[in-house]
C-alpha positions as CSV (number, residue, x, y, z in Angstrom):
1,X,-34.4,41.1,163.7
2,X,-35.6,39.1,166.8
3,X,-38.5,36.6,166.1
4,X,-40.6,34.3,168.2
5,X,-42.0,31.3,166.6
6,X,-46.5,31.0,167.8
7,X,-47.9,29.0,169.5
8,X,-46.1,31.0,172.9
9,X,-47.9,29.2,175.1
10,X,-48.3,25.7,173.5
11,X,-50.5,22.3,174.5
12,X,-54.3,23.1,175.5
13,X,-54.5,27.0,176.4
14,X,-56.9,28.2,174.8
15,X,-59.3,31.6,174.7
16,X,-56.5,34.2,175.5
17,X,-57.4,37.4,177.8
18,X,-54.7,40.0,177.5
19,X,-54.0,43.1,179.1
20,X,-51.0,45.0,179.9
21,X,-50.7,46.9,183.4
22,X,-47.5,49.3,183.3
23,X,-44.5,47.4,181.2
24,X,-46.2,43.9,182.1
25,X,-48.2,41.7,179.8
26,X,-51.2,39.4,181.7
27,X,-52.8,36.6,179.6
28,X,-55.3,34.5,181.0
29,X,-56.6,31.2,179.5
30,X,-59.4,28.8,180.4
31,X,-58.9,25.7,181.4
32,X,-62.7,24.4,181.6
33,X,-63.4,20.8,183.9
34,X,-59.3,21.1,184.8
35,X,-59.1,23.2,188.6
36,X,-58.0,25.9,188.8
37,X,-60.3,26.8,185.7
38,X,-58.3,30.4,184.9
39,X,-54.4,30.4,184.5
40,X,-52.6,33.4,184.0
41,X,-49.2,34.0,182.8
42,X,-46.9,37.2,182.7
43,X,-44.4,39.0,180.3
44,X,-42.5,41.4,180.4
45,X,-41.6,41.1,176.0
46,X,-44.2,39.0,175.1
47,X,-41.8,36.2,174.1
48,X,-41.0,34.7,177.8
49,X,-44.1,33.8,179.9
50,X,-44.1,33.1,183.4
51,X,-46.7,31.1,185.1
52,X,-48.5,33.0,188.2
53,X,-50.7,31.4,191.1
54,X,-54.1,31.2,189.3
55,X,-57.0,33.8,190.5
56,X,-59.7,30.8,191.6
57,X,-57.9,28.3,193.1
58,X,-59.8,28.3,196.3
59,X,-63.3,26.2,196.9
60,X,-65.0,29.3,197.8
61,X,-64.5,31.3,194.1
62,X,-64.9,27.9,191.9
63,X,-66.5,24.7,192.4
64,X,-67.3,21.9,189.7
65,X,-68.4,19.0,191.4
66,X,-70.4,17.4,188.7
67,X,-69.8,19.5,185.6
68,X,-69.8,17.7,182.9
69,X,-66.1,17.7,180.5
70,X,-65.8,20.6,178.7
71,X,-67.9,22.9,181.2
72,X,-66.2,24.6,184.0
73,X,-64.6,27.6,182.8
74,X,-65.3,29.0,178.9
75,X,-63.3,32.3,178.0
76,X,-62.4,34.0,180.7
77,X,-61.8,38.4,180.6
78,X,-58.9,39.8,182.4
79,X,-58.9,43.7,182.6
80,X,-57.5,46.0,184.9
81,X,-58.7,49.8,186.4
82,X,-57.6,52.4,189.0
83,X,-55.7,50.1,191.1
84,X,-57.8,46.5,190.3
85,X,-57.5,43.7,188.6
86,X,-60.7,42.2,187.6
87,X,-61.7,38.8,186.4
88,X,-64.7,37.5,185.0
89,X,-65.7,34.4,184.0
90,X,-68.5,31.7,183.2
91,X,-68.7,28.3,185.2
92,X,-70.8,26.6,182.8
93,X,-72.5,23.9,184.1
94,X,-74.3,22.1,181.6
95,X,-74.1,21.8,177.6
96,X,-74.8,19.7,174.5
97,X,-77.7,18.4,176.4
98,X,-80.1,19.6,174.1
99,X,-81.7,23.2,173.9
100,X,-80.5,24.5,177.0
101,X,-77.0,26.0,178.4
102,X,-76.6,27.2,182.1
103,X,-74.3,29.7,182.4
104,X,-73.2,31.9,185.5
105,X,-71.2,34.4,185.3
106,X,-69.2,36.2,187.8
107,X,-66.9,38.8,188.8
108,X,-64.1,39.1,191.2
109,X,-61.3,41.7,191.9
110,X,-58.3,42.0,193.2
111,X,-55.4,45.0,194.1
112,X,-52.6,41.9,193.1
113,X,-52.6,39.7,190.7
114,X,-49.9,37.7,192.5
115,X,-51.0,37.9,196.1
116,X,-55.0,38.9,196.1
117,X,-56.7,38.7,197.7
118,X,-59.4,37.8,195.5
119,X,-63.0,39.4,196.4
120,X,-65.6,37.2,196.7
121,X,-67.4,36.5,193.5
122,X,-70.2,38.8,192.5
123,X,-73.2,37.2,190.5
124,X,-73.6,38.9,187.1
125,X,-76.0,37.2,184.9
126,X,-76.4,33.5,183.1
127,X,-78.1,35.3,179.3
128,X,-75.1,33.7,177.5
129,X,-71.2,32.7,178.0
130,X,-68.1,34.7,177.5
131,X,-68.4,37.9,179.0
132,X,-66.2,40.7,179.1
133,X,-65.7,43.6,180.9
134,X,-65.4,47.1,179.4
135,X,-63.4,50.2,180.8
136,X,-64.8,53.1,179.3
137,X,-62.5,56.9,179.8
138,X,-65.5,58.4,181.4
139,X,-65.4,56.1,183.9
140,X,-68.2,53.7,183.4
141,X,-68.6,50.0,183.3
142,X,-70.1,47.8,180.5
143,X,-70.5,44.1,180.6
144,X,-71.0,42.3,177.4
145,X,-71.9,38.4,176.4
146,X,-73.0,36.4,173.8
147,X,-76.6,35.5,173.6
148,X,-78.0,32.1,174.0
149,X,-82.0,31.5,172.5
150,X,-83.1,27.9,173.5
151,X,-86.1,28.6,171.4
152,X,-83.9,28.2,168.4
153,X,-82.9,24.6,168.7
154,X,-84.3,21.1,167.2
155,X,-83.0,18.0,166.2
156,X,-81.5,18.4,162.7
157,X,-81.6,22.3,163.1
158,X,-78.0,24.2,162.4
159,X,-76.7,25.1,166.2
160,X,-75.6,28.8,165.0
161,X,-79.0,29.6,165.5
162,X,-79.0,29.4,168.9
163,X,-76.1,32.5,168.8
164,X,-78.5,35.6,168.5
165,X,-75.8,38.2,169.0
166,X,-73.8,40.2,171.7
167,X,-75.6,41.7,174.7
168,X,-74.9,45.0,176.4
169,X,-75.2,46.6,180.1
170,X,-73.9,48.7,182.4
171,X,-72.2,47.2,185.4
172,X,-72.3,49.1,188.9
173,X,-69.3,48.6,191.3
174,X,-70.6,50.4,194.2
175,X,-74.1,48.5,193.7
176,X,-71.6,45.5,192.4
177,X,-74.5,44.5,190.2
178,X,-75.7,44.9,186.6
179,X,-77.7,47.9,186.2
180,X,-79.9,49.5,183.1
181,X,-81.2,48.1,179.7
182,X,-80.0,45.6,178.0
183,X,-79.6,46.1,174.7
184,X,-78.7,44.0,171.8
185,X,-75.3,45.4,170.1
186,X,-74.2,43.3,167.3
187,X,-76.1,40.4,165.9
188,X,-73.1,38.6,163.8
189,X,-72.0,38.2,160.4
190,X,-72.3,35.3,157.7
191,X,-69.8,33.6,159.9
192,X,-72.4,33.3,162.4
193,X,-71.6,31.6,165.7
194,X,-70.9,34.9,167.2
195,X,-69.3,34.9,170.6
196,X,-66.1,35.8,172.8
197,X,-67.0,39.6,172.6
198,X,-64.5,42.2,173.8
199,X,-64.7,45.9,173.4
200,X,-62.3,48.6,173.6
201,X,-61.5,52.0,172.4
202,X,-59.4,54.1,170.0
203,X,-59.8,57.4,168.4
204,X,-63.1,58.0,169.5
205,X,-64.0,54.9,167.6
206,X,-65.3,51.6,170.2
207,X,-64.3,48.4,168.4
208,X,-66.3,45.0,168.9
209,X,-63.4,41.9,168.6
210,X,-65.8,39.0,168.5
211,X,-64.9,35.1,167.9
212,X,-67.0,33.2,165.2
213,X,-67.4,30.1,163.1
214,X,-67.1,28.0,165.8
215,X,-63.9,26.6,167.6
216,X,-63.3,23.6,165.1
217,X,-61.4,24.9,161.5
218,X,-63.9,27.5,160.6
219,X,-62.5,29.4,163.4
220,X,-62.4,32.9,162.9
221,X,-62.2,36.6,164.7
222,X,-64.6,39.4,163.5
223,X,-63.8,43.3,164.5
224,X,-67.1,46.1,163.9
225,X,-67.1,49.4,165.1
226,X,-68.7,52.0,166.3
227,X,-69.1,55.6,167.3
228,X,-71.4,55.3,169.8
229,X,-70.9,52.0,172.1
230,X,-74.6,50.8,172.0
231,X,-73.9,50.9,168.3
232,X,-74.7,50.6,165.4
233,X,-71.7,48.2,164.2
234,X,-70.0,48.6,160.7
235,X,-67.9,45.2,160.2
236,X,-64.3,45.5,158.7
237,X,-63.9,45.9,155.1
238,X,-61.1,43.1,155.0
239,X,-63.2,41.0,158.0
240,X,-62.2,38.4,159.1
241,X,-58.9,40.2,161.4
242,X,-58.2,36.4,161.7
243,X,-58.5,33.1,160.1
244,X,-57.0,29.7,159.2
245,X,-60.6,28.6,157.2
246,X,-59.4,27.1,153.9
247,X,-56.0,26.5,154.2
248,X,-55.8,22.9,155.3
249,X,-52.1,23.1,155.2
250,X,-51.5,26.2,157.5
251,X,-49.5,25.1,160.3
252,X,-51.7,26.8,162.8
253,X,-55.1,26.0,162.6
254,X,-58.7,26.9,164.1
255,X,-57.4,30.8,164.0
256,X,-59.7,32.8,166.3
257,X,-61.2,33.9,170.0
258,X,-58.5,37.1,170.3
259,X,-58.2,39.7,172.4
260,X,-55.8,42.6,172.0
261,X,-53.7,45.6,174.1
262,X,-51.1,48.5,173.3
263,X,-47.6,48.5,174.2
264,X,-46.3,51.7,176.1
265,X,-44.7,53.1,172.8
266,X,-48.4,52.7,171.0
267,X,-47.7,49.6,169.1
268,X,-50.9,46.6,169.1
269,X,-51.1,43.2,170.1
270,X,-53.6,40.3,169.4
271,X,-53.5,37.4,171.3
272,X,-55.6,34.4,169.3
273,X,-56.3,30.9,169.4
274,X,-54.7,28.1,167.4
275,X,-54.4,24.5,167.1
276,X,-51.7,22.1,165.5
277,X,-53.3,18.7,164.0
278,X,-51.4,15.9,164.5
279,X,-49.4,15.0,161.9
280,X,-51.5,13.1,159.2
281,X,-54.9,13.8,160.8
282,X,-57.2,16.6,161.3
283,X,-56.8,16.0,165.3
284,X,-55.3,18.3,167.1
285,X,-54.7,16.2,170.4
286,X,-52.4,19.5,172.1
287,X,-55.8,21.1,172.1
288,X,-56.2,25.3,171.5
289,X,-53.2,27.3,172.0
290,X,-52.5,30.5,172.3
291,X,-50.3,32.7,169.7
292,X,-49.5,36.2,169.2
293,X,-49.5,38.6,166.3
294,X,-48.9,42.2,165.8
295,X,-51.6,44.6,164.8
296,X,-51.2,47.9,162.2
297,X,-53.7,50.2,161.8
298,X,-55.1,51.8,158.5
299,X,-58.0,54.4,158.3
300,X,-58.8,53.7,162.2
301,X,-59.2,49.6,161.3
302,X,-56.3,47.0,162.7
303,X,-55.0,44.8,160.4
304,X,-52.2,41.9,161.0
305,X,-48.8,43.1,160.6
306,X,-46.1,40.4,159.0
307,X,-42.6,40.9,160.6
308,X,-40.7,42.1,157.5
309,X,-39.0,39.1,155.4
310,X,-41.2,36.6,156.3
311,X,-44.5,37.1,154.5
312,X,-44.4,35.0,151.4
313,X,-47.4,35.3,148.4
314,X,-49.8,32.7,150.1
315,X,-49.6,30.9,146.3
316,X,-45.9,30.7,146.7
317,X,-46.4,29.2,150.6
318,X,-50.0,27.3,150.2
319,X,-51.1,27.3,146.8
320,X,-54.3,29.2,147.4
321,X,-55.2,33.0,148.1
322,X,-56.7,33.4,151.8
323,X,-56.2,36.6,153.2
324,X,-55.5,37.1,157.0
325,X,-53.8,33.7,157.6
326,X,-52.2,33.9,161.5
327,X,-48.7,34.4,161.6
328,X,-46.3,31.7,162.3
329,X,-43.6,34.6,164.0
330,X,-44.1,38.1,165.1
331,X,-41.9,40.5,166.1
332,X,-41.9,41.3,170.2
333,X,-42.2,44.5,170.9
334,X,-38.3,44.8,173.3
335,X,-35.7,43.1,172.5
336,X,-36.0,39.5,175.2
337,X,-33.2,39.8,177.8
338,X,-32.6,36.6,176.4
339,X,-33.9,34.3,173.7
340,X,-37.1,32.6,174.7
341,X,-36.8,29.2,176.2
342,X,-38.6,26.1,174.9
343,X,-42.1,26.7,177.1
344,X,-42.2,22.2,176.5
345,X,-39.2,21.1,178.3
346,X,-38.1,17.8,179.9
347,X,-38.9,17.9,183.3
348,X,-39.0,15.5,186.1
349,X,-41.4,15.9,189.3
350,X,-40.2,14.9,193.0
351,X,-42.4,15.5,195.5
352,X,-40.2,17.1,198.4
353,X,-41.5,20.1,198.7
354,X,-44.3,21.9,200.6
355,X,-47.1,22.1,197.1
356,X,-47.5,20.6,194.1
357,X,-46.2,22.0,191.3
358,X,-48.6,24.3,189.3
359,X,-48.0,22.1,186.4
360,X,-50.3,19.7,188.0
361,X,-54.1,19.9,187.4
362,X,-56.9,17.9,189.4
363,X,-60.7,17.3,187.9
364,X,-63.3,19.7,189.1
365,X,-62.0,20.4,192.6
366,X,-59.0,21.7,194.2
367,X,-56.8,18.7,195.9
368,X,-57.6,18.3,199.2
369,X,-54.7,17.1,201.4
370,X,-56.9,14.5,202.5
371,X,-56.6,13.0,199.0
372,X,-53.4,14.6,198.0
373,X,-50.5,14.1,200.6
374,X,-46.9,15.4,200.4
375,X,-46.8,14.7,204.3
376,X,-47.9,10.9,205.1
377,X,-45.0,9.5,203.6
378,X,-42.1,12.2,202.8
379,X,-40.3,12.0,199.5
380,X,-43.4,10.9,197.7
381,X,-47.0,12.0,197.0
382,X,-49.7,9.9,198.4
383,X,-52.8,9.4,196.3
384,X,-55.6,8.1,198.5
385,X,-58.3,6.6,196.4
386,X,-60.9,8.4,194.9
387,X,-64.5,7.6,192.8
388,X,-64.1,6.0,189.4
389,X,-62.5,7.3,186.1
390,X,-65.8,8.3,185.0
391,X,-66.8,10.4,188.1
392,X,-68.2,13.4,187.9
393,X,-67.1,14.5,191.6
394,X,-64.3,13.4,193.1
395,X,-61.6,11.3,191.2
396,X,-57.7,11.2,192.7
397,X,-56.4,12.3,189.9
398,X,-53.5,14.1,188.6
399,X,-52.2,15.4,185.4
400,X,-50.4,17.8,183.3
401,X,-50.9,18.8,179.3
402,X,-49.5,17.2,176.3
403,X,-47.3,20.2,175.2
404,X,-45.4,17.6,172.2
405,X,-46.6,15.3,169.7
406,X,-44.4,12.7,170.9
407,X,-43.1,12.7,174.4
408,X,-42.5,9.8,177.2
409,X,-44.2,10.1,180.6
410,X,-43.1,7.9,183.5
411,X,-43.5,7.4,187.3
412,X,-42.6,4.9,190.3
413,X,-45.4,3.7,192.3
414,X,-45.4,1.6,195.4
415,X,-49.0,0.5,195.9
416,X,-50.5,-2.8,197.4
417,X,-54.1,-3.6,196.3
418,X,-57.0,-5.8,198.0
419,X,-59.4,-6.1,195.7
420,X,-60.5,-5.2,192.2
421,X,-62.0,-2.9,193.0
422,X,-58.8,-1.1,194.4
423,X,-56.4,0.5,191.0
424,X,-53.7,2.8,190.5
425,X,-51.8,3.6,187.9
426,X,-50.6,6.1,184.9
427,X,-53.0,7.8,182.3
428,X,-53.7,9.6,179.7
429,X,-57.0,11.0,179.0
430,X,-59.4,13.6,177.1
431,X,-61.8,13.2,179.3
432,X,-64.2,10.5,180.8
433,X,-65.5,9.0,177.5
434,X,-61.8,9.0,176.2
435,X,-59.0,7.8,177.9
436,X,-56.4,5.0,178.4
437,X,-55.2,3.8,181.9
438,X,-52.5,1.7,182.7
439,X,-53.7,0.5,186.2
440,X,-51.6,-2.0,188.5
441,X,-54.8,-3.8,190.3
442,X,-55.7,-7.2,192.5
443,X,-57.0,-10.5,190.8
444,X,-58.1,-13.1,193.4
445,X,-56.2,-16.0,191.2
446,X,-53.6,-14.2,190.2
447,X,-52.8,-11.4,193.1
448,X,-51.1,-8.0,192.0
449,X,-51.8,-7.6,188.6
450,X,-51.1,-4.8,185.5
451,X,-54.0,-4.1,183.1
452,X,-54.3,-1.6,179.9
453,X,-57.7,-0.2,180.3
454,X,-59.6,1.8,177.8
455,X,-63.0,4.1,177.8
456,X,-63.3,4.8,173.9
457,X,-66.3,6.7,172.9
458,X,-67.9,5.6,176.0
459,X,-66.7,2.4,175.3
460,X,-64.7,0.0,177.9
461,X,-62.0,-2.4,177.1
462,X,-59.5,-4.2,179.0
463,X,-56.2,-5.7,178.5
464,X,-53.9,-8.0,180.8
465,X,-50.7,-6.5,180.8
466,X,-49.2,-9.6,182.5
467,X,-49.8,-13.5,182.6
468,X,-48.8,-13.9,186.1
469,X,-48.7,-11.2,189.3
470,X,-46.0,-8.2,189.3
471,X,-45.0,-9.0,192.5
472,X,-45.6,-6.7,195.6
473,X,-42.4,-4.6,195.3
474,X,-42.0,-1.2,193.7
475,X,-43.3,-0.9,189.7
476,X,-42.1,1.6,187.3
477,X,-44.6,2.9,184.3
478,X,-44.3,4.2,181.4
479,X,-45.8,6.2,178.3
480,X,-43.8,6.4,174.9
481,X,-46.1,8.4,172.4
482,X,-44.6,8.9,168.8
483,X,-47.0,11.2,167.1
484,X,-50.0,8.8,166.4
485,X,-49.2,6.2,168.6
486,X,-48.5,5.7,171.9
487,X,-47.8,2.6,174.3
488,X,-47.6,1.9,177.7
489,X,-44.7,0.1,179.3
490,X,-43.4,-1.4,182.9
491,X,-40.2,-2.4,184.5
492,X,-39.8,-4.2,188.2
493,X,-36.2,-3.3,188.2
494,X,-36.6,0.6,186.4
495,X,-33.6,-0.7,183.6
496,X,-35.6,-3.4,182.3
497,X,-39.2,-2.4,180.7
498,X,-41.8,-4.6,178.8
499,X,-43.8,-2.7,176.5
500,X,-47.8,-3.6,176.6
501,X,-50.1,-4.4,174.2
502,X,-52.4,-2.8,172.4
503,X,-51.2,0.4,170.6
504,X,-53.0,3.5,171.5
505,X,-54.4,6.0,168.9
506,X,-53.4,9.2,170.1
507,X,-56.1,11.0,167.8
508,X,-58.9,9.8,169.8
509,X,-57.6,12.1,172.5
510,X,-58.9,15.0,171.1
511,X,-61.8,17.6,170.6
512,X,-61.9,16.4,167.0
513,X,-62.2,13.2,167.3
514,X,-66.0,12.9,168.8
515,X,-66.7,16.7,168.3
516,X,-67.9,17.5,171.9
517,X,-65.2,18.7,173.7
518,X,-63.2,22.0,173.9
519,X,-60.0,21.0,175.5
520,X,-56.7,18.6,175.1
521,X,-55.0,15.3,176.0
522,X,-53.3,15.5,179.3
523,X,-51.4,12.7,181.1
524,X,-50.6,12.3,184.6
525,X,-51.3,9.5,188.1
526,X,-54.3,8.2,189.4
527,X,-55.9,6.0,192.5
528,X,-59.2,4.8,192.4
529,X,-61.0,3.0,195.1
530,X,-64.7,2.1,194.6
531,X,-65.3,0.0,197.5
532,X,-63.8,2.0,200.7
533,X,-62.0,4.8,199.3
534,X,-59.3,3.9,201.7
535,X,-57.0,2.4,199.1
536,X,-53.4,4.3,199.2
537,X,-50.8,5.0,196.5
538,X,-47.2,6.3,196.8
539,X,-45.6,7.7,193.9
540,X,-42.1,8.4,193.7
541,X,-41.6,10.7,191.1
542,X,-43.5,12.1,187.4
543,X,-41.5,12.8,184.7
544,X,-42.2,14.3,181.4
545,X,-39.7,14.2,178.4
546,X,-40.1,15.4,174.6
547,X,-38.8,13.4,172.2
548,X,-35.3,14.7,171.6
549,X,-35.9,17.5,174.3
550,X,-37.4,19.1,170.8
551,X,-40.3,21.6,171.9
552,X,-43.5,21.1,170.3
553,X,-43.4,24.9,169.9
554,X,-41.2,25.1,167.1
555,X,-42.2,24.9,163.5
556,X,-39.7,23.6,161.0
557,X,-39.1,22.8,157.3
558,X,-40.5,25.3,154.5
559,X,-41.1,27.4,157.2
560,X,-37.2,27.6,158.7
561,X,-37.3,30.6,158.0
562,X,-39.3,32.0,161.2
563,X,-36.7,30.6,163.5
564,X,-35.0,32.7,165.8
């Protein structure tokens, strides 16, 4: 038997959209504040995923300028219909600023999923996040979304009860616009927090997959069903499908946010959400991954299916007696042409080519050549600076995920600063409130300078990385993270390096850590120019490395026995 170890698509992608079209598998995961907010991946055995051109990576389907971390893009739905693709997603544009949420939701379609072209976006409705879109077999449309009550909030009051249920309509595609009553399907269980709705059907019986308990470790997936598809709901006897709550020594975590599809030969699928604490914490600085699971089905309700020879009593694994517990292997549904390769790999960027490679996000907005040049000097990227770490709108910024718990990261810059206002560098970030930079700079005294910089909880710090300049040649920098701690480095020479002062907590970088966020650390290059935004900086290379080229996506110990 054939195993693949979960997470299959480790570091920060969370809120997995499945769907298979023919003998190919689609997932699509959010990816919030980082462009191009939807990224989809394809498979042809559910064990090797390919990365595809995302659907909004154009200005004209998704702009956000100004969106606060952890908006942009929540829990996007992939389906597909006669032909189309469809896509629909929220750009949330405000939360955790009190009672109120804005959230658009829109629609687009295409004929490819590889080459588009991607309809314009269609304007669906702002009642709530995460909608979904519903295929029914007589050929109708239904759109459904949590609901979001403002009316429900004060200070001190429990935020569940702003969740007051999943919403129902009928979407028109010749109109292209929501059409009919609304009406209220499913108001939650006691796991409240009910959101992430997806619907589909199976033996004349319509089943509601909904996530609840939140995204942190009461993370859970709830399935009802139905008869009719306005309802009413009955929840599952053995609910929840999903869960890691309780079991603080699960490898996989935060259990949740699914979605599910058939093979051709019949057999079920769940995509979920997971997350991996760092070792010794309760941080899980990869952020929400995705993992898969296989379904069976009993008296028309799905239950998770353990590849045979791997399920263990949970008091023989854990000690305790939690049912539904996510799997930490399933068995693909083909044999894999080949074995899956480590999805975290050492990998070193040039910048030679024509793009940028899709492992690359920027913040908010797409890169615009203007900022991000492969042309003005060839054999490097050129980084012209941008607005401040802490901008909303347009930092110069570029970064890829922490996939491993402990990893290096290092580039070659060439960059000659005027003023202090003028820095480039290497990060690694959470967001704006939390992140460390390790910024080459100008000091009027001193001239060229290197500087470990800091924005903790809001909070800003600084740290001289050098008694005198660093000269005005080429600079090498570095990032060696072991687990918890990581620290930044230089070399002048790129044989020699000097590691900085201070260490770095790596489990600050996470959604854990202040509780307001919703995505991962990521690391990456940066220019910043406050004064002019004239300020250039050449980078040679980006490289990425795993400790011991030893994916983060591979559980061992008591649990050997999962491994391929």
């Amino acid at each position: 038997m054939h195993l693949v170890s979960n997470p299959v698509l480790p570091g920060f992608h969370p809120d997995p959209s499945m769907v298979r079209v023919g003998d190919t598998y689609y997932l699509a995961n959010s990816t919030f504040e980082w462009y191009p907010g939807v990224e989809i991946h394809r498979s042809k055995d559910l064990a090797n995923w390919e990365p595809l051109p995302s659907p909004l990576a154009e200005r004209r389907l998704l702009d956000m300028a100004g969106n606060s971390a952890s908006c942009g893009i929540w829990a996007p739905c992939l389906s597909y219909d006669k032909g189309l693709f469809y896509l629909i997603y929220t750009n949330v544009q405000s939360w955790a600023s009190g009672p109120w949420k804005d959230t658009p939701n829109f629609l687009i379609t295409a004929p490819s999923i590889e080459e588009g072209p991607w309809s314009d976006p269609v304007f669906l409705n702002a009642s709530g996040f995460d909608p979904s879109l519903f295929h029914d077999d007589d050929g109708r449309k239904w759109l459904v979304n949590m609901e979001w009550d403002y009316r429900n909030y004060s200070r001190g009051k429990d935020l569940p009860d702003q969740f007051t249920g999943i919403l129902l309509q009928e979407y028109s595609p010749v109109e292209k616009r929501l059409t009919g009553e609304t009406r209220k399907i499913f108001t939650g269980t006691a796991l409240k927090l009910t959101e992430g709705p997806h619907l589909y059907k199976r033996n004349g019986w319509y089943y509601l997959l909904t996530a609840e308990g939140g995204t942190q470790y009461e993370h859970a997936a709830t399935v009802a069903r139905s008869r009719a598809i306005e309802g009413p709901y009955e929840v599952h006897p053995a609910n929840p499908l999903i869960t890691s709550y309780n079991w603080p020594d699960h490898p996989l975590q935060k259990a949740g946010h699914a979605s599910w599809c058939e093979t051709p030969s019949g057999r079920t699928y769940l995509a979920f959400l997971c997350g991996r604490p760092l070792p010794g914490t309760r941080n899980c600085v990869l952020g929400r991954e995705t993992g898969i699971a296989e379904l069976e089905w009993r008296d028309n309700w799905p239950y998770l299916k353990y590849a045979p020879g791997t399920r263990q009593t949970d008091e023989e694994l854990w000690g305790a007696s939690v049912p539904n517990y996510p799997p930490l292997a399933f068995e693909p549904p083909v044999l894999p042409a080949s074995p899956p390769e480590p999805y975290s790999k050492a990998k070193r960027y040039v910048f030679d080519g024509g793009s940028l490679d899709p492992d690359f996000k920027t913040l908010r907005v797409p890169a615009d050549p203007a900022r991000y040049s492969l042309t003005a000097r060839p054999g490097f990227l050129r980084l012209r600076g941008g607005q401040s770490p802490v901008s909303l709108f347009q930092q110069t910024l570029l970064a890829r995920r922490q996939q491993d718990f402990s990893f290096s990261a290092e580039t070659y810059l060439e960059f000659a600063p005027e003023s202090f206002q003028e820095l480039a560098g290497l990060c690694w970030r959470y967001d704006e409130n939390n992140q460390y930079l390790l910024a080459v700079s100008h000091d009027e005294q001193k001239g060229r300078v290197l500087s470990v910089q800091a924005m903790i909880g809001g909070e800003y710090s600084r740290t001289e990385g050098t008694d005198a300049n660093t000269g005005s040649g080429g600079i090498w920098l570095g990032l060696t993270v072991r687990e918890r701690t990581g620290r930044f480095r230089y070399s002048l020479d790129g044989k020699t390096w000097v590691v900085l002062r201070p260490a770095l907590d790596a489990a600050v970088l996470s959604d854990e850590y202040f509780h307001e966020g919703f995505t991962g650390a990521f690391t990456g290059i940066f220019c910043v120019d406050t004064a002019r935004r004239a300020a250039c900086a050449d980078f040679g290379y980006f490289a990425y490395t795993p400790e011991d080229g030893k994916p983060a996506n591979r559980i061992t110990g008591k649990e050997k026995f999962y491994e391929q």
